[in-house]
C-alpha positions in Angstrom: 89.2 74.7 103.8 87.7 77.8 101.2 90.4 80.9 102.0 88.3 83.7 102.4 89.2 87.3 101.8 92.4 88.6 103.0 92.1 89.6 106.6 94.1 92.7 106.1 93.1 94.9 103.4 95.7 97.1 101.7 94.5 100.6 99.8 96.4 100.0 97.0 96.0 102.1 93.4 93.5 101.0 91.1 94.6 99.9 87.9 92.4 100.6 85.1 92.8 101.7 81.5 93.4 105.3 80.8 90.0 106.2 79.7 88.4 104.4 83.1 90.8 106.2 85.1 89.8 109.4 83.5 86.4 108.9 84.1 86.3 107.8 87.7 88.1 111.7 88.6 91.4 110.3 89.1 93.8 112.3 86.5 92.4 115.7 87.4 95.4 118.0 87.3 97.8 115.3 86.4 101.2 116.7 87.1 102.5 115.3 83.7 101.6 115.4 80.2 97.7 115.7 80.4 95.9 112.2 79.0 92.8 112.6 76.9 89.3 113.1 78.5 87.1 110.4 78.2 84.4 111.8 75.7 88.2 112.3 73.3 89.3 108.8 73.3 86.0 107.6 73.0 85.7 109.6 69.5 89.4 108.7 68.6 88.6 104.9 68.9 85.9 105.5 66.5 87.4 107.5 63.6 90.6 104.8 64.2 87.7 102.2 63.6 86.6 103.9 60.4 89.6 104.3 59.2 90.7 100.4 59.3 87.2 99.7 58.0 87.8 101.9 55.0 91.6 101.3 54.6 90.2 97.4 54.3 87.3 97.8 51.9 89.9 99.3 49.5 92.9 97.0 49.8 91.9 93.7 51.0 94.9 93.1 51.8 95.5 90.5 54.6 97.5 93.1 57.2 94.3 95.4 57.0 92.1 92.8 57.5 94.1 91.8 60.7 94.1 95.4 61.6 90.3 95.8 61.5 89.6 92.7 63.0 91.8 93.6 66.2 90.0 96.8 66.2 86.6 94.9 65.9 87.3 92.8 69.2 88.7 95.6 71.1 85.5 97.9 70.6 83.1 95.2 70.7 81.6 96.3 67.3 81.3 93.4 64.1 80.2 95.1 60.6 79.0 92.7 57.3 83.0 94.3 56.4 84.4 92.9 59.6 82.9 89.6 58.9 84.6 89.6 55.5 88.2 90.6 56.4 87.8 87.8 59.0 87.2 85.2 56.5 89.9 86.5 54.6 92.3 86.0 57.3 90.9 82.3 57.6 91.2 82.0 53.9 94.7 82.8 53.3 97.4 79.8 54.3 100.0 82.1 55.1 98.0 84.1 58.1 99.7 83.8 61.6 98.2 81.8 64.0 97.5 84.4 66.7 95.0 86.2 63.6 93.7 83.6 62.9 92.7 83.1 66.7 91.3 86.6 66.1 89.5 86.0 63.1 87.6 82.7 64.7 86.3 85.2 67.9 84.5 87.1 65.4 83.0 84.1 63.0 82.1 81.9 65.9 81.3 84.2 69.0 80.6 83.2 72.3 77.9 83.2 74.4 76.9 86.7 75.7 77.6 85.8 79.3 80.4 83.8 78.6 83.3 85.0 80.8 84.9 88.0 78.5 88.3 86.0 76.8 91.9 86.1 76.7 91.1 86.5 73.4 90.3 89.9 73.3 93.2 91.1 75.8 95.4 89.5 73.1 93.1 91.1 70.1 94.0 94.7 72.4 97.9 93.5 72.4 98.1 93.4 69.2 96.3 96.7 68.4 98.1 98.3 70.8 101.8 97.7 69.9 100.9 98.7 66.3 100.0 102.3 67.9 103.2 102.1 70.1 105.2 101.4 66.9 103.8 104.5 65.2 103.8 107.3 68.1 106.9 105.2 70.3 106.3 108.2 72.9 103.1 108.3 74.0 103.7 106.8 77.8 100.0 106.5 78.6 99.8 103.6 75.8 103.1 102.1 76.5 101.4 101.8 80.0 98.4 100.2 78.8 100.1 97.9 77.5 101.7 96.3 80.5 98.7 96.2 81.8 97.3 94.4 79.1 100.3 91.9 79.3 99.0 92.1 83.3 95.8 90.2 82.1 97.6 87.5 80.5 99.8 86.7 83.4 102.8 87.9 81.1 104.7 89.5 84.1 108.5 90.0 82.3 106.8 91.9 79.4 104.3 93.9 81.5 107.3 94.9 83.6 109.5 95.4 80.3 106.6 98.1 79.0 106.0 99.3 82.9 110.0 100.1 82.6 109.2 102.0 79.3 106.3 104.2 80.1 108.1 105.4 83.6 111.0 106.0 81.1 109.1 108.7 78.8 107.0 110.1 81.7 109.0 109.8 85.1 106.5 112.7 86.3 103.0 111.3 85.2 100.3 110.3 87.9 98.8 108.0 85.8 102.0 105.7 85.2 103.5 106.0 88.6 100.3 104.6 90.2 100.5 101.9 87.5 103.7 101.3 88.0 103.3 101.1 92.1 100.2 98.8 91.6 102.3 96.3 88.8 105.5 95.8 91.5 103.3 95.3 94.6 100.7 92.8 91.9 104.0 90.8 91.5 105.7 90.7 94.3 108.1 93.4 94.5 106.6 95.7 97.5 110.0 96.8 98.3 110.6 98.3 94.8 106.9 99.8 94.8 107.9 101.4 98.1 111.5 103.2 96.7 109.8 104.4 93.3 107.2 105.8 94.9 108.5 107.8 98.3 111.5 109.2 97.0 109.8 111.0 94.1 109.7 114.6 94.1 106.3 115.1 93.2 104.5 112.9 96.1 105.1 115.2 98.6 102.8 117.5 96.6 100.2 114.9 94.9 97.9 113.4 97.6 97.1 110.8 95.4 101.1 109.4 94.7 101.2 110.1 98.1 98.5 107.6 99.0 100.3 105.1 96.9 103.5 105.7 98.7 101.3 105.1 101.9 99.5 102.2 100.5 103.5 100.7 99.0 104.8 101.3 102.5 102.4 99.2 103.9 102.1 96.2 101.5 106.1 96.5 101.9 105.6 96.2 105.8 106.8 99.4 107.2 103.8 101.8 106.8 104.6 104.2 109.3 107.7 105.8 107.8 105.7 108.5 105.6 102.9 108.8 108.5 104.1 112.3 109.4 104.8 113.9 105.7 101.0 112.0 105.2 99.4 113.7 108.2 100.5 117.4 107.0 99.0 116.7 103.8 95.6 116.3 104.7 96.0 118.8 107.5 96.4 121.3 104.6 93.7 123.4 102.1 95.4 123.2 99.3 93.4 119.6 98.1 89.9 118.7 97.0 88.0 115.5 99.8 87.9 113.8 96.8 91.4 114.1 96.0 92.5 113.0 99.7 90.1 110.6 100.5 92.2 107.6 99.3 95.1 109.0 101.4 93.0 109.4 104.6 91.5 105.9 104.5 95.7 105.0 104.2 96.1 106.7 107.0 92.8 105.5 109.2 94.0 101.7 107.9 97.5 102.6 109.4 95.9 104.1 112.8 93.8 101.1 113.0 96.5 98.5 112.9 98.3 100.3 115.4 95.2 99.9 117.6 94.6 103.5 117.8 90.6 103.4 117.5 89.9 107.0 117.9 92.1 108.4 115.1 91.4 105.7 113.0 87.2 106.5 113.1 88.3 110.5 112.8 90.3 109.5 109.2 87.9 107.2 108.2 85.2 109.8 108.6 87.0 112.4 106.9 88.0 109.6 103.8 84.2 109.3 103.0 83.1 113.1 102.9 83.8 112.9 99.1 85.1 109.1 98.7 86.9 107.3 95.7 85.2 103.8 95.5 88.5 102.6 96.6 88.7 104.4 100.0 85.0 103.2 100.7 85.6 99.2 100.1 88.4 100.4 103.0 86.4 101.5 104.9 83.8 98.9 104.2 86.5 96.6 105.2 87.5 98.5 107.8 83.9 98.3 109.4 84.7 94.7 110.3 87.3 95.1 112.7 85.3 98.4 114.1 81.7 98.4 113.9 81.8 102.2 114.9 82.7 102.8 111.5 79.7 104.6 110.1 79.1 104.3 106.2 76.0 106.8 105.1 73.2 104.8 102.8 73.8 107.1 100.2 77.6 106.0 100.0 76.5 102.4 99.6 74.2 103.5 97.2 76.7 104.6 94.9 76.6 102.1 91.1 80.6 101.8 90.9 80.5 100.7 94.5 81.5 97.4 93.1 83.6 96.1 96.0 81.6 97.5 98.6 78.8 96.2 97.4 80.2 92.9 97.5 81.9 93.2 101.1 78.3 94.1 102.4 76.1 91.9 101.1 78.5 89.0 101.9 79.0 90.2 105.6 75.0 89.8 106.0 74.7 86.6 103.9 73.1 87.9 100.5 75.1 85.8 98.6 74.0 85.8 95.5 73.7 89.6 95.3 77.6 89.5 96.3 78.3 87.1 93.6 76.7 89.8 91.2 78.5 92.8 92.8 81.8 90.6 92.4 81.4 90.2 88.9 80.9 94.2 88.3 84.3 94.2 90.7 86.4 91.6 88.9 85.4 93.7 85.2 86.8 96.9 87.2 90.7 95.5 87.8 90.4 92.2 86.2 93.8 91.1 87.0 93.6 91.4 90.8 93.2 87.8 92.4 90.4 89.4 94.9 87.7 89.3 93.1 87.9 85.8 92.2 89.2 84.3 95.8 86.0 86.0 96.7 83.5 84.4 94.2 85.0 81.1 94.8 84.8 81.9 98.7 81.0 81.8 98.6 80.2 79.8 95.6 82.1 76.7 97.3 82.0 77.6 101.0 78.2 79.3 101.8 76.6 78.4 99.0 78.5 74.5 99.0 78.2 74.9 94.9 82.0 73.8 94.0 81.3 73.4 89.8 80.3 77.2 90.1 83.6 78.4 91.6 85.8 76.8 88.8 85.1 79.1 86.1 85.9 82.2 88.3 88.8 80.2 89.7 90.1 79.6 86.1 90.0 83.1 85.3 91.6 84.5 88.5 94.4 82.0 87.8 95.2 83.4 84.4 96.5 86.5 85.7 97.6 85.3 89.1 99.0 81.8 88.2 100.9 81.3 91.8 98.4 83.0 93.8 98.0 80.6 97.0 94.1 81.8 98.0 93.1 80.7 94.8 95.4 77.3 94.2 93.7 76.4 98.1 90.5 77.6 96.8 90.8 75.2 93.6 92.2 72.7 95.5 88.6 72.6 97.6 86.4 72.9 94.6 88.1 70.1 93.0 88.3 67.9 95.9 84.3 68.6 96.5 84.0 67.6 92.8 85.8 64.4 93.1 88.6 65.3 91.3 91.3 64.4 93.9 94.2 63.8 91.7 93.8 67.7 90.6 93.3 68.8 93.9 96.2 67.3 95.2 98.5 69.3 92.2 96.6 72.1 92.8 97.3 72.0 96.9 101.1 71.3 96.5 101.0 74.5 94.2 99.5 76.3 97.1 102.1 75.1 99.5 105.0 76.4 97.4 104.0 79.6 96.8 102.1 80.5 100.3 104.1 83.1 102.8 101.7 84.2 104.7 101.3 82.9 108.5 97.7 82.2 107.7 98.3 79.5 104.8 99.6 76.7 107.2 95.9 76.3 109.2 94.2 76.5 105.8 96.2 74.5 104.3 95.9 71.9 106.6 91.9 71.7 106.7 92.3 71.2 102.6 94.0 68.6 103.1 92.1 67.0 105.6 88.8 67.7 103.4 90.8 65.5 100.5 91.7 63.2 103.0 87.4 63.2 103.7 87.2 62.7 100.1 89.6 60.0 99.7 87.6 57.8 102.1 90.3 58.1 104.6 88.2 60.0 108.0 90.9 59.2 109.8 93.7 61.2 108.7 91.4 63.8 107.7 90.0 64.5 111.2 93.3 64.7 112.5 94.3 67.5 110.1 91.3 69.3 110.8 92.1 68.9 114.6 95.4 70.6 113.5 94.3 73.4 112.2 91.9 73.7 115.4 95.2 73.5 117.5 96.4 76.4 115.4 93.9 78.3 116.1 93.9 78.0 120.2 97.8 79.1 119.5 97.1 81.8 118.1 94.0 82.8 119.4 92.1 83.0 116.6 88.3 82.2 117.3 86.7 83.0 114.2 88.6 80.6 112.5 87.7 78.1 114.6 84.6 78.5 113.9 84.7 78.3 110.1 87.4 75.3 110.9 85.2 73.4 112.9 81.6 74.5 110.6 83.6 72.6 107.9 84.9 69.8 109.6 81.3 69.3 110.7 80.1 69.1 107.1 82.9 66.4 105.9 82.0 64.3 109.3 78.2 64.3 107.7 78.9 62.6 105.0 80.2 59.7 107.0 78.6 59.7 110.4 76.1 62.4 111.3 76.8 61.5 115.2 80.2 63.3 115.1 78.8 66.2 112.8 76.1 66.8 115.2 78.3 66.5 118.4 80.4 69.2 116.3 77.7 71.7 115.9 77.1 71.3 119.6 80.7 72.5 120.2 80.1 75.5 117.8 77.3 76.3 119.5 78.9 76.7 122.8 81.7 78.6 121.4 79.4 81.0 119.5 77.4 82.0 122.3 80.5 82.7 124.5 81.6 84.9 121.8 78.7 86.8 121.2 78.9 87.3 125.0 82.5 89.0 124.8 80.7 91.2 121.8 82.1 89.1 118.7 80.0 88.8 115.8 79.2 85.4 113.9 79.9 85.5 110.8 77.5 84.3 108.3 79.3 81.8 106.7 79.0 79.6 110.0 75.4 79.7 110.0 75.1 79.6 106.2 77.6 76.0 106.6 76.0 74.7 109.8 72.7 75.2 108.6 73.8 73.1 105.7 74.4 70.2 107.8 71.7 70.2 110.2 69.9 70.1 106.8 71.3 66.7 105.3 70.8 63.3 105.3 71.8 61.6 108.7 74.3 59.0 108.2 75.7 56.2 110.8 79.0 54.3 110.0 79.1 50.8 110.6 83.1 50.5 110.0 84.6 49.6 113.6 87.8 51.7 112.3 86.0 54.9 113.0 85.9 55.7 115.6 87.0 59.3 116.8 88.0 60.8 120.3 85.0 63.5 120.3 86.8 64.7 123.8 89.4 66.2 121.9 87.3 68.4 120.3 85.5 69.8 123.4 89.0 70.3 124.7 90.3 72.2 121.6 87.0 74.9 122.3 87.6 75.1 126.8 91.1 76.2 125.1 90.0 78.8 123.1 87.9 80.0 125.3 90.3 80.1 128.4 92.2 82.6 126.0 
């Protein structure tokens, strides 16, 4: 079955380039060495263009053509000169492979909405650890370029460089909430958590403190810096802006706690002058509370990226979520989210598997283990007939899943491969496991999707047994909508589906499956 978004957001740091950073507000009175403004780096990348560009059309020499051909990829400009010094790279026998990779992205580009290449992260590698080697100080670059080794799914080197920039600037905003959001990206919440709350500036930054907050939490054991949080935004001496991430750490801490009242107050406060971070919380947040009140103008907002896509999803725009993603995944490209949530609706609602691989391909690049998306492939592939695939790409999935939530998910994968295979059997019996997982654990929504799904594989075989499902998810719905649950969507977008199709009747005496286990599987869940 499709994993869809993780049930329990985190407000983590953003990681984005320097400039990106600058220009979203987040390096205002950085307590280190100040970075660049925006409008600066933008006119330094163009003189350092010029320069290469100049330095090339004097020497042609092979190394300055290399040079100005990085520089061409990074800044998305190709001159007649450009062209040139990438047919000289091609030209010359003893050129490295990884140029001449470079040089063949400029001669033969792709298509303009071709997914953006790896390419071009290694093309700003490159560039980059020239200008390390020349100023070895500058932290901010240094930083940017474990990020850059981020994209690439190059975790020992981006943790190498991560080392280095915290090295030459212990005391800069900008590289400790890298640094935080690298250790929790791989795995290492514990180590976020220490760098973060023991240093002597985050007691006074609002926004290190959020990260400690966010650390804490993604470390399990949020509620250690609640109190020395709760002063902080209790003071004057901090913009709304500049605390809104924190207070939406705090209302996400309040609201796992169950306490309802501060949570709303926080989350209230968070959006008087919201990052576009601490409103995709509270976006999020707006699904476990209702009561949470987002203003029009908020979701009006153009860098609104993941709130945008949270919203249109929850009300079944999918398409128009699928666009928001897209502007999402180009803000933090490395972060699995975007892509578990593209694949979500391309091959749950919208039942379109060959549109889900290329964002699952991507995602995977940077998040190689990542479980949601292995599952996620797994699914695709499987609806694609590619069993043999989807098999590697579920035992993948097993290995690396922790969470409690993989095992029920798991187990309706592999009873849709089990569909696939031409083997009902087995694969109704997983699916019935994952239904018995849900009764355990009291988890009706899932159900739901479990059952919606189940529902399409049994229509493909026999459209008696889909049917007499989506008469058991109809009962269940309307005794949840009774107790004041909301439907999601995705149940009628997937039912729907299947009332739609072609009926089918079996006439193998080998089916032939115990439909009273399912009715007794929903008076479970509905007992609890």
């Amino acid at each position: 079955m499709i994993f869809a978004q993780d049930p329990k957001r985190l407000l983590v740091p953003r990681w984005r380039s320097v400039s990106d950073t600058i220009r979203a507000g987040e390096l205002d009175a950085l307590p280190g060495k100040p970075a660049l403004g925006a409008v600066e780096l933008a006119e330094q990348g163009k003189r350092e263009f010029s320069q290469k560009q100049a330095r090339w059309a004097e020497t042609l020499k092979v190394e300055d053509a290399e040079e100005l051909v990085a520089a061409a990829i990074v800044s998305g400009v190709t001159t007649n000169e450009v062209c040139r010094a990438a047919a000289a790279i091609l030209k010359d026998p003893a050129a490295q492979s990884g140029s001449r990779r470079l040089a063949q992205g400029i001669l033969e580009p792709l298509p303009q909405d071709a997914p953006r290449p790896a390419l071009v992260t290694r093309a700003e590698i490159q560039q980059l650890k020239r200008l390390v080697v020349k100023s070895p100080h500058d932290a901010l670059r240094v930083a940017e370029l474990s990020r850059l080794y981020t994209l690439l799914g190059q975790r020992k080197p981006a943790i190498v460089a991560m080392r280095r920039a915290l090295a030459l600037a212990d005391t800069n905003r900008y590289v400790l909430r890298s640094a935080v959001r690298l250790l929790i990206h791989v795995g290492r919440e514990d180590e976020a958590a220490a760098l973060i709350a023991d240093h002597g500036l985050t007691e006074r930054d609002p926004w290190l403190m959020a990260a400690a907050v966010g650390a804490a939490q993604a470390a399990g054991h949020g509620g250690r810096l609640m109190r020395a949080a709760s002063r902080m935004v209790m003071s004057d001496n901090h913009s709304a802006f500049s605390l809104s991430e924190l207070r939406a750490s705090l209302a996400t801490e309040h609201l796992n706690a169950g306490e309802i009242k501060l949570a709303r107050r926080q989350f209230r406060l968070s959006l008087k002058a919201p990052t576009e971070n601490a409103l995709a919380q509270a976006k999020w947040a707006q699904g476990v509370d209702k009561a949470i009140e987002i203003s029009s103008d908020l979701m009006g907002r153009p860098e609104a990226h993941e709130a945008h896509a949270l919203d249109t999803a929850r009300i079944g725009h999918w398409e128009r979520s699928l666009v928001a993603t897209g502007e999402w995944k180009a803000d933090e490209r490395f972060s699995g989210k975007p892509f578990v949530h593209a694949s979500w609706i391309s091959t749950g609602p919208l039942n379109s598997p060959a549109d889900a691989l290329p964002w699952l391909q991507e995602g995977l690049v940077a998040n190689p283990d990542d479980p949601s998306l292995l599952n996620n492939l797994a699914v695709a592939k499987a609806m694609l007939g590619d069993l043999d695939r989807a098999d590697d790409a579920l035992t993948r999935a097993r290995k690396n899943a922790e969470d409690d939530a993989f095992p029920l998910i798991l187990a309706a994968t592999e009873g849709l491969i089990a569909f696939r295979r031409g083997d009902p059997i087995s694969g109704a019996a997983l699916y019935q496991q994952a239904l018995s997982t849900c009764v355990e654990k009291r988890l009706p929504h899932q159900w739901l999707r479990v059952a919606a799904y189940l529902a399409r594989e049994l229509a493909a075989i026999d459209f008696r047994y889909a049917k007499a499902t989506l008469d058991q998810i109809e009962i269940v719905e309307t005794e949840m909508r009774k107790r004041g649950h909301t439907i999601s969507q995705e149940i009628s977008a997937v039912t729907n589906s299947v009332r739609d199709s072609t009926e089918k009747e079996v006439t193998d005496n080998e089916w032939n499956w115990d439909l009273s286990i399912l009715s007794k599987l929903r008076d479970s869940l509905l007992l609890n």
